[in-house]
C-alpha positions in Angstrom: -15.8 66.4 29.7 -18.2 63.5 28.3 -15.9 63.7 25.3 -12.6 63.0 27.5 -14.4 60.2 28.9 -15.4 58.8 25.6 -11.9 59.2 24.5 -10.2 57.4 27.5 -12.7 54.5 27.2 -12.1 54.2 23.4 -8.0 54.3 24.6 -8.7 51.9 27.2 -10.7 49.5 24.9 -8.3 49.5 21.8 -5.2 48.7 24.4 -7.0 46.0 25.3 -7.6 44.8 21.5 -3.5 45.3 20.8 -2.8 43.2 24.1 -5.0 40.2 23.0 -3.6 40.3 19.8 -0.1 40.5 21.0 -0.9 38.0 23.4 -2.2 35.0 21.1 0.5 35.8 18.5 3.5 34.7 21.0 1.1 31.9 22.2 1.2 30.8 18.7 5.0 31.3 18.6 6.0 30.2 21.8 3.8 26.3 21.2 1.2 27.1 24.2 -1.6 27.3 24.5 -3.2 28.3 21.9 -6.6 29.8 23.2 -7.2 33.4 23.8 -9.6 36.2 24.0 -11.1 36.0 20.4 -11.2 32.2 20.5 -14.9 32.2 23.0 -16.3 34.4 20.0 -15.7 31.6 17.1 -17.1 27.7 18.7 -17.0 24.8 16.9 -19.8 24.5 14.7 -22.7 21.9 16.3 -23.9 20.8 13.1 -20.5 19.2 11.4 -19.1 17.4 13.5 -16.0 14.5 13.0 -17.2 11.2 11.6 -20.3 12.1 10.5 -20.9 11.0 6.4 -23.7 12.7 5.5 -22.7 16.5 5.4 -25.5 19.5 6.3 -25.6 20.5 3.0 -27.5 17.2 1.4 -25.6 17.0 -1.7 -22.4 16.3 -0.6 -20.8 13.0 1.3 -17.4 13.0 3.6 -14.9 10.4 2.8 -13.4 9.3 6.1 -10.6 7.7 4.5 -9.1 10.9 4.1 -7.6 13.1 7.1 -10.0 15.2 9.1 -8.8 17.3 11.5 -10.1 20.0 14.1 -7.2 23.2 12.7 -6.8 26.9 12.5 -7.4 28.2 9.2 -9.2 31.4 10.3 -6.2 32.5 12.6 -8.0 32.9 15.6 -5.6 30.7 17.8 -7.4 27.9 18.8 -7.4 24.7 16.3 -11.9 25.3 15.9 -12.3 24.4 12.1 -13.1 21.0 11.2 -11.8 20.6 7.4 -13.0 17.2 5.8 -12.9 15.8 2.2 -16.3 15.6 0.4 -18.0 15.5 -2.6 -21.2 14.8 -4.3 -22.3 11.4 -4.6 -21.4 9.7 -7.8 -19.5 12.8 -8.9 -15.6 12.1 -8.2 -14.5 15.3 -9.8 -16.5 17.2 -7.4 -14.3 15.8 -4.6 -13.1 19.1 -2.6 -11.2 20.0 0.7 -13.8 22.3 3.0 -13.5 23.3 6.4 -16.6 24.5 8.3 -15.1 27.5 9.6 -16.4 28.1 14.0 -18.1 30.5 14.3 -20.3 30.0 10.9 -23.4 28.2 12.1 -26.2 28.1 10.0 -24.1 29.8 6.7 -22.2 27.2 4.1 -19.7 24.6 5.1 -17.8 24.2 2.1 -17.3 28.1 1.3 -13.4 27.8 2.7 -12.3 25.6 -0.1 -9.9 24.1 -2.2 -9.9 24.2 -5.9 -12.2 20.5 -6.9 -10.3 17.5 -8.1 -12.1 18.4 -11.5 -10.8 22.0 -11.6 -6.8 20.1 -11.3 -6.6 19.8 -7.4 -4.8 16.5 -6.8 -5.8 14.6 -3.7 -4.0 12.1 -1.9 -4.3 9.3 1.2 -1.4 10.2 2.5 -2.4 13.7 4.1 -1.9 16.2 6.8 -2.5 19.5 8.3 0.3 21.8 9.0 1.7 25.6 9.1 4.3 25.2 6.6 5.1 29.2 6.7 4.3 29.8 10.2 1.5 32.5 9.3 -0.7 31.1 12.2 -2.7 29.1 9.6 -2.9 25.6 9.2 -2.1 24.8 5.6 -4.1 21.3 3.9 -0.8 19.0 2.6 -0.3 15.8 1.4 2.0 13.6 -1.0 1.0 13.6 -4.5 3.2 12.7 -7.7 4.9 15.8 -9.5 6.4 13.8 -12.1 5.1 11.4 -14.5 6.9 7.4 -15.3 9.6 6.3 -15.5 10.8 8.7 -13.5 8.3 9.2 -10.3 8.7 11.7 -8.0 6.9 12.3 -5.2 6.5 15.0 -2.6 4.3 16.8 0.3 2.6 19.7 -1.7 0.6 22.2 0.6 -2.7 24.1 -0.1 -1.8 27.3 1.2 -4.7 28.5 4.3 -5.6 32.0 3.3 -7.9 34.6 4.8 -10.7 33.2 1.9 -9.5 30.1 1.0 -6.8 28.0 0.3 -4.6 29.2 -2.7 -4.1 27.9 -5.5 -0.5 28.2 -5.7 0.8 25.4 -3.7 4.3 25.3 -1.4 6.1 22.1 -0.9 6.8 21.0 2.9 10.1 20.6 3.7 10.0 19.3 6.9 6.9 17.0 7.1 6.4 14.8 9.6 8.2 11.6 10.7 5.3 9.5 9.3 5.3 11.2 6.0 9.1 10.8 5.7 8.5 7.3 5.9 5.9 6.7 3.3 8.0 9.3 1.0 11.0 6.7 1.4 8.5 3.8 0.4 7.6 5.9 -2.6 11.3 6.2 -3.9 12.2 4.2 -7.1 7.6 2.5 -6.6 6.8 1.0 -9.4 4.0 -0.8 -8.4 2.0 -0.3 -4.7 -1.7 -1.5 -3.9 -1.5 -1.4 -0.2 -5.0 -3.5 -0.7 -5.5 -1.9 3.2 -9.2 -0.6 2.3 -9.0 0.5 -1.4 -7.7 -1.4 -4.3 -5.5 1.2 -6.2 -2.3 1.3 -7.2 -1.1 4.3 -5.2 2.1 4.4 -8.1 -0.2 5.5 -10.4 1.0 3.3 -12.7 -1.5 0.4 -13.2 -5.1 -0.3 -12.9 -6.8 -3.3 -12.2 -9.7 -6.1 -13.0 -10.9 -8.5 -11.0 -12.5 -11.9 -11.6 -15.5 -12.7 -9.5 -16.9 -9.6 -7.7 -13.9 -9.5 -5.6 -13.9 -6.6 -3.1 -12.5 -5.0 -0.4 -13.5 -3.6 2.8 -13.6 0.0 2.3 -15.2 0.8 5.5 -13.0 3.8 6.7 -14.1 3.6 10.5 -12.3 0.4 10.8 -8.5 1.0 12.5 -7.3 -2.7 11.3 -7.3 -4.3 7.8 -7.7 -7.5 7.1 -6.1 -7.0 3.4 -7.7 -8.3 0.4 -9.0 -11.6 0.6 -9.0 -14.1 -2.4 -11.1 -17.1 -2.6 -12.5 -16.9 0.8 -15.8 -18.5 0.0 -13.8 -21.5 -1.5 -16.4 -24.5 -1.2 -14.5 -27.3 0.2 -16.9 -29.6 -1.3 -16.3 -27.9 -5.2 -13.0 -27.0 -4.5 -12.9 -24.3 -7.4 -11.3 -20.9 -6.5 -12.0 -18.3 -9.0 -10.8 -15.2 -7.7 -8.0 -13.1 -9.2 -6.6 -9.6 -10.0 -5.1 -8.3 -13.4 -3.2 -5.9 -13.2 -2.1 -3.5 -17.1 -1.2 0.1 -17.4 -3.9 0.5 -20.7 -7.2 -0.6 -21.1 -5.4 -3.9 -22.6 -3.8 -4.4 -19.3 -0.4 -4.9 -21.0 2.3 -3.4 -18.9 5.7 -1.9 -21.1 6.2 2.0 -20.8 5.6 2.5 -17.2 6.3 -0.8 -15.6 9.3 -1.4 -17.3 10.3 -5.4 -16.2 14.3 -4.5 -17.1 14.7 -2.4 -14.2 12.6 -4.8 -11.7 14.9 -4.6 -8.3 13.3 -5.5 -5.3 9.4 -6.9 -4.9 7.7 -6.5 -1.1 4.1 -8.1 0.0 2.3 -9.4 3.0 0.6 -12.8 2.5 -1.3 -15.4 4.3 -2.0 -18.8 2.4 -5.4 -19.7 4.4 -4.7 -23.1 2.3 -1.8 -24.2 0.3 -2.9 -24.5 -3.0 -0.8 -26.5 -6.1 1.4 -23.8 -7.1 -0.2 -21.4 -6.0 1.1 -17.7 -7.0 1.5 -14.6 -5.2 2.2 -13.2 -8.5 2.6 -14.1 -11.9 3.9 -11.9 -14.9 4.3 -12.7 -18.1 2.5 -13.3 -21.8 2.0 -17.0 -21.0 2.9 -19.9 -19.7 6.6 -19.9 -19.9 7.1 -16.9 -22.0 9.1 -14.3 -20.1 7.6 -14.7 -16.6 8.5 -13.0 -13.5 6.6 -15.1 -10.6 6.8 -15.7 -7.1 4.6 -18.5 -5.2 4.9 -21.5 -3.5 5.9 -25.0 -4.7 3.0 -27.7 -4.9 0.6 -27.6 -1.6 3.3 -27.8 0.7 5.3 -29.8 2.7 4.9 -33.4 4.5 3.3 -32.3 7.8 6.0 -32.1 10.6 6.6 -30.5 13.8 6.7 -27.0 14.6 10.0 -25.7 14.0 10.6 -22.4 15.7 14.2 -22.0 14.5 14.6 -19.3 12.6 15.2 -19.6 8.8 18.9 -18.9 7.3 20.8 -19.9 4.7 22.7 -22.4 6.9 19.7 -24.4 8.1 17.6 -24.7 4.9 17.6 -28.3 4.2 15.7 -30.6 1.2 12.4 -31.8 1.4 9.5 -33.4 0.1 7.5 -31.1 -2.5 3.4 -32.2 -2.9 3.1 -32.0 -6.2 5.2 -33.3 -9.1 7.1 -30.8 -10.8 5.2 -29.1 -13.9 6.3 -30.2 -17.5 9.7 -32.1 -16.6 10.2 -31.4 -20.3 10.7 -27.8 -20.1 14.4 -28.7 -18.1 16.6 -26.5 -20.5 20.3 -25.9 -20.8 20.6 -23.0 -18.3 22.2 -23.4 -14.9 19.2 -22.6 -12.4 16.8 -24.7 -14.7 18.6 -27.8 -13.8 18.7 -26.6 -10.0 16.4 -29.3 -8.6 18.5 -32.2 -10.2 21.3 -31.6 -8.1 20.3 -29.6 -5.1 17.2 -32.2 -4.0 16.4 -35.8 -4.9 13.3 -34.2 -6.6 9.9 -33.3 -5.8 7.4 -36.3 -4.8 4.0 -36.4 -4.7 2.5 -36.9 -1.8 -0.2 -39.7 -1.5 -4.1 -38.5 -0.5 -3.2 -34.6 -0.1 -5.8 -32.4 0.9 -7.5 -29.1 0.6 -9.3 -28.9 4.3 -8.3 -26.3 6.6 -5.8 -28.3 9.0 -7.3 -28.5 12.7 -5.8 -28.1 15.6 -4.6 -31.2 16.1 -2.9 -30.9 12.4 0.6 -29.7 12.8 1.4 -26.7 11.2 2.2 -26.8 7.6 4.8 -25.0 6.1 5.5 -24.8 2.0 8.7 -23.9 0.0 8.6 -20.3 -1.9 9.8 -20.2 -5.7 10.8 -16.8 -7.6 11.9 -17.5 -11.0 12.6 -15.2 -14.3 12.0 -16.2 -17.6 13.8 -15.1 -20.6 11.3 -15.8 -23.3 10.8 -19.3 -23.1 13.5 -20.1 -21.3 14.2 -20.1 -17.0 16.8 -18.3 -16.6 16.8 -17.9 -12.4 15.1 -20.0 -9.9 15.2 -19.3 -6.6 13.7 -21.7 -3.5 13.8 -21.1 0.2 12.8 -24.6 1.8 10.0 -24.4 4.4 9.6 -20.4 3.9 6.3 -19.7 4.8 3.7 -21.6 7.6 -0.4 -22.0 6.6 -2.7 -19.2 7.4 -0.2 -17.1 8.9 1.0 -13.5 8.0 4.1 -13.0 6.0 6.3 -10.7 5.3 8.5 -11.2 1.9 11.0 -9.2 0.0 13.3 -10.0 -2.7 15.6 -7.3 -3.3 19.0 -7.2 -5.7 22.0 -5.7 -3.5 22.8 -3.6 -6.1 21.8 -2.0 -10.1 24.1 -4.0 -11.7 22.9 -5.6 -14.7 24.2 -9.1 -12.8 23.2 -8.2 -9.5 23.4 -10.4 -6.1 19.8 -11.2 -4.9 18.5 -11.6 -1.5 15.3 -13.1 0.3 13.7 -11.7 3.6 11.2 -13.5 5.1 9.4 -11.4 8.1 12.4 -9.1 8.1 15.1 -11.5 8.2 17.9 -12.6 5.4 17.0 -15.7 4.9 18.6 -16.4 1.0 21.4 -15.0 -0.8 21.7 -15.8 -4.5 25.1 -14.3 -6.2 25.3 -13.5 -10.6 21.8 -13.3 -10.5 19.5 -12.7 -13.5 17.2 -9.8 -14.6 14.1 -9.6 -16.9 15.0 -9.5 -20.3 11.6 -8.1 -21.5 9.4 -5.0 -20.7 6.2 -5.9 -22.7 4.1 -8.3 -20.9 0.7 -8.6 -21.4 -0.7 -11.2 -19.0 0.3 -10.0 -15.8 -1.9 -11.9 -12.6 -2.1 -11.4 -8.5 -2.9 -14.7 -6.9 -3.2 -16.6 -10.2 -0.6 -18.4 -12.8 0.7 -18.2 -16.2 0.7 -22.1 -16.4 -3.3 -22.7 -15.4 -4.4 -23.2 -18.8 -1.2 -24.8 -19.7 -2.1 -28.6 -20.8 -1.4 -32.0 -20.0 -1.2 -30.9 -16.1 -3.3 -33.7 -15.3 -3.8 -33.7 -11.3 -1.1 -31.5 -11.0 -2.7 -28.2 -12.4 -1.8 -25.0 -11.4 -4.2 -23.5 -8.6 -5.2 -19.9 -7.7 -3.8 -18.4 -4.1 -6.5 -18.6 -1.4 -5.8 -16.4 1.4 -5.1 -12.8 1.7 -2.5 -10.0 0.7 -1.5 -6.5 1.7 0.6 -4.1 1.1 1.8 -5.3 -2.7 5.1 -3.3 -3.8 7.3 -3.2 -6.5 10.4 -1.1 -7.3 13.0 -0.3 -9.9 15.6 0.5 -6.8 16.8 -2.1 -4.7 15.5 -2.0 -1.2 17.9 -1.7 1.6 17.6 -4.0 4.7 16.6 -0.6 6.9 14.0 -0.1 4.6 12.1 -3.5 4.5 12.7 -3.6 8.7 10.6 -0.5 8.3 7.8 -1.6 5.7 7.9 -4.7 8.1 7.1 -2.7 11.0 4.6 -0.2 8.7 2.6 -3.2 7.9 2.0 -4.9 11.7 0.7 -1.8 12.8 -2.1 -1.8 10.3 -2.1 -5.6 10.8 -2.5 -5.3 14.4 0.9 -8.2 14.6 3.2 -8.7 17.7 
């Protein structure tokens, strides 16, 4: 008899077991809740806990710039497993993706692993949880570059969540989320991309960079807003000498030809906000020299005659002429090509402006606005100038692109400013030249160039973000969308 009552109990018990099971596998199916019997026997662990940098195991550090997420890895139905990038201090290679599993307090919290960025695990800022092959894990993803220049490709691999780890064999996601399908559209045709939002790499992978003056960024991860890099910020008014600058190369030479390739340039994209307009100041400046097949893009002189506020939008049809504040740069370098004679016929010619200034205007100042030049040079010649009267205001955010219409090898060119068309220039020109070995952010080709008396060439003081360069034209959905992208990050209306 005690061995039929044994029997029903163990009956009983086990349809029990099969009912919970059943029970949190259509929970998982059906998107409720996601809790269930099991769940009460697994918490969260008390002693790793979201933001925290120093992990319990002393030797390794959490990067917060990376995604950490509460998920379900152990397939117990409820999202209990906090999984966090770390690694050991000074030891990049070591960099891993653990998740202290709930349930596990007091054992290891890096035993449910990926493989280490040493061991060929390639980690990305752009990441996400998600169960790609709806085993009722949560599987670690995130875009990472499966092809190498010129032809970049990009795409959200997935760490598959196993019952000991993640696999090694990796699954691409093929319906990631909105957010991820918009970063993989900015990555189409990248050449170039430092987002500068609290790192300063080039997430193309294409370039690296030096910097002039111990300039750094804000890499403090718990911060929600960037500020972008900031050049020249400590810019003494009373020695007005900025000295701040980024080189960019793809070798240690900082030459660019192989995987920057200049000839299939098509569309350039950047935030900026001139704190002060400095004399020529450029955004960027590439090129082996002054004059020697540059592609730049910065502002004429420093800026306009003051005058009032005008809140009418830019557009081709109400750019006018107007005073420049410097003189133009080596009047001798007018050559025989079209759009090197543009400012002969199109303006009286730039002035210079008597007792100009490098203070921060006041509020009783009106705003100051300052005309944007892009040119390209065909080895010592200009072959295309492009300006956009009264394009940008003083220490104000702006967006800019400047995109071809097309991959024609005499392609139409166009000029947003903030999202808006604001220039159209038809039988364009392209860069003639791939090798270039001087190639500046927020400093010119011309600086050392002599005989500028006065008039020298100045390096950018303000800030950047989001720096982007592509060998694809950009389409106007595209920029609305970086536009939109960046004031998020920016905190803009």
């Amino acid at each position: 008899m005690n061995s039929l009552y044994i029997g029903i109990a163990c009956l009983l018990l086990l349809s029990i077991l099969v009912y919970e099971s059943f029970k949190a596998q259509k929970s998982i199916e059906g998107f409720a809740s996601n809790e269930n019997y099991f769940a009460s026997y697994y918490p969260k662990r008390s002693d790793v806990v979201p933001g925290q940098i120093k992990e319990p195991e002393s030797r390794f550090i959490r990067d917060l710039r990376y995604k950490e997420e509460y998920v379900d890895v152990q397939k117990i139905g409820a999202k209990s497993d906090l999984c966090r990038v770390v690694s050991i201090q000074d030891d990049p290679g070591s960099m891993i993706l653990a998740c202290a599993l709930a349930g596990t307090d007091g054992s290891s919290s890096t035993h449910y692993r990926t493989k280490s960025k040493a061991e060929g695990f390639k980690f990305s800022r752009d990441d996400y949880f998600r169960d790609i092959n709806k085993d009722g894990r949560d599987d670690y993803c995130r875009i990472v570059k499966v092809s190498p220049a010129p032809k970049d490709r990009w795409e959200p691999m997935c760490a598959i969540a196993s019952l000991e780890g993640f696999l090694k064999k990796e699954q691409m996601d093929t319906n990631p989320p909105t957010s991820i399908k918009d970063l993989l559209w900015f990555y189409e045709g990248i050449m170039i991309w430092y987002r500068f939002k609290d790192d300063m790499l080039d997430y193309s992978e294409n370039t690296n960079l030096t910097s002039v003056v111990n300039l750094k960024i804000d890499e403090d991860p718990t911060r929600s807003v960037t500020e972008g890099v900031h050049l020249n910020k400590t810019y003494n008014l009373d020695t007005p000498i900025a000295d701040q600058f980024i080189r960019i190369g793809e070798n240690s030479k900082m030459e660019m030809e192989d995987k920057v390739t200049l000839r299939e340039f098509r569309a350039f994209s950047t935030w900026v906000k001139f704190d002060v307009f400095t004399n020529n100041a450029r955004i960027f400046d590439f090129g082996n020299g002054a004059g020697h097949d540059n592609v730049f893009l910065g502002i004429e002189g420093k800026g306009n005659d003051t005058s009032p506020i005008n809140e009418t939008p830019l557009s081709p049809d109400n750019i006018v002429c107007s005073k420049s504040a410097a003189k133009e740069l080596s009047p001798q370098l007018y050559l025989k090509s079209t759009d090197a004679d543009v400012d002969r016929y199109q303006c009286p010619g730039p002035e210079p402006i008597d007792g100009t200034t490098t203070d921060t205007p006041s509020k009783k100042r009106k705003e100051r606005t300052a005309n944007l030049l892009f040119e390209i040079w065909d080895k010592e010649q200009r072959k295309m100038r492009i300006k956009v009267i009264d394009a940008v205001r003083e220490n104000r955010w702006h967006h800019i692109a400047i995109t071809t219409s097309d991959l024609s090898l005499i392609p139409t060119w166009v000029v947003y400013i903030d999202g808006q068309k604001v220039f159209t220039k038809e039988s364009g020109f392209l860069p003639q030249s791939n090798y270039v070995t001087l190639n500046y952010i927020g400093r010119s080709n011309w600086e050392i160039a002599l005989n500028q008396g006065e008039y020298k060439d100045e390096r950018l003081r303000g800030s950047l973000f989001d720096f982007r360069m592509y060998r694809i034209p950009m389409s106007e959905t595209k920029i609305l969308k970086t536009v939109e992208w960046g004031k998020q990050l920016l905190t803009l209306k």
